[in-house]
Each structure stands twice: as C-alpha cells, then as structure tokens.
TIMI-725910 format. One record per residue (C-alpha): x negated, y negated, z. Coordinates in steps of 0.1 Angstrom, whole numbers, plus 5000, padded with zeros to 4 digits. Last residue first. Example, Ala and Ser with C-alpha at 12.3 -4.5 7.8 and 13.67 -1.06 7.14 Angstrom:
2
486350115071 487750455078 
// end
This chain:
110
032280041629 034379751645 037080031660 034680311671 033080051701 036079951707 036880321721 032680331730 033880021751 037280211766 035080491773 032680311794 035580221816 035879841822 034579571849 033279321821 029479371830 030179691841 031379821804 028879651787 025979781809 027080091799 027180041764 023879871764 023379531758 021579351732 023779501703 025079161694 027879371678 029079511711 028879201732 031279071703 033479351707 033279321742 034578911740 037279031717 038679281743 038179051771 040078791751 042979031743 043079131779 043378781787 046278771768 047979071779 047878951807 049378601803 051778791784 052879001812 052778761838 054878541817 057578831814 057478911850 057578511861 060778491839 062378841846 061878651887 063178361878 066378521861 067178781889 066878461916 069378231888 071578571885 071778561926 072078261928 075178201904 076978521924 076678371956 077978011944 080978171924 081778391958 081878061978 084077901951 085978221953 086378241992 087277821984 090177901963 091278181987 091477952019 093477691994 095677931984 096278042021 097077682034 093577492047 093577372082 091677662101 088977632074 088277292082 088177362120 085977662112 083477372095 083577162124 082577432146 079877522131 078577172127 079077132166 076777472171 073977362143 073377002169 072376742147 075576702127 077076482155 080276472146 082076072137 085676152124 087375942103 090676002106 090976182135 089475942155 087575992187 086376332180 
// end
C-alpha cells in the first residue's frame, strides 16, 4: 500500500482481501472489536430466521398447493363416479388411487 490514506488493494486476489480485513480488525479498540462481533452475530442470526422463514413458507405453500390438488382429484372422482361409465377399479388406476379410497368417495355422494 502506497498511501495510507487511501489505499489502492487489489481485491482480486481472496488472500490480499484477507489480509486487509485482519488489518482492519487489528486497528479497532476493544469496544469497537465487540461492536462489530455483535453486528456480525446480528447478521448470522437475521439469516438464519430469514433461511427458517423461507423454508416454513415453501412447506406451508406446498401443503396447500397439495391439498388443493387433492381436492380437485377428489372432485374430479366423484364426478367419474356419478357418470357411472367407469368401473370402480378402473377409477382408481386412472387417477393413481387405492380402490378403497374411491368406494370411500364412492359412500360419500350416495
């Protein structure tokens, strides 16, 4: 570093950046070494409950955009069901389901 006060690093190389940042921590007092351990915590902590949050997010959509297609299959049977030009089983492996669930839906419209 030519100039102290405006240094000029080459922030291409990951072992000069390194160093730069060890040299920053080497100059702060104590309470400024702690303030920045807790900044650092802060920013841990906020990832982690924005990672946990995403992923209760993508659960709970998954969820409902489950049990919404399941309600569509379900009404889609029913209909199949009341057309009455399918059998039972061929219901059931037609819309990849047990033969019992269909005679289950089957109990439920009659």
């Amino acid at each position: 570093m030519h100039n102290r006060e405006h240094p000029n690093i080459n922030t291409n190389k990951p072992g000069i950046v390194r160093a730069a940042q060890l040299a920053e921590v080497n100059d702060l007092s104590p309470e400024q070494l702690a303030e920045s351990k807790i900044m650092e915590m802060r920013k841990a902590t906020i990832a982690l409950v924005e990672d946990t949050t995403r992923k209760e997010v993508e659960e709970k959509a998954k969820k409902e955009i489950e049990k919404k297609v399941n309600e569509v299959k379900e009404k889609t049977i029913i209909k199949a069901i009341k057309r009455n030009k399918l059998s039972l089983e061929e219901i059931a492996e037609d819309f990849e389901v047990s033969l019992a669930f269909v005679k289950e839906l089957q109990k439920k419209i009659r």
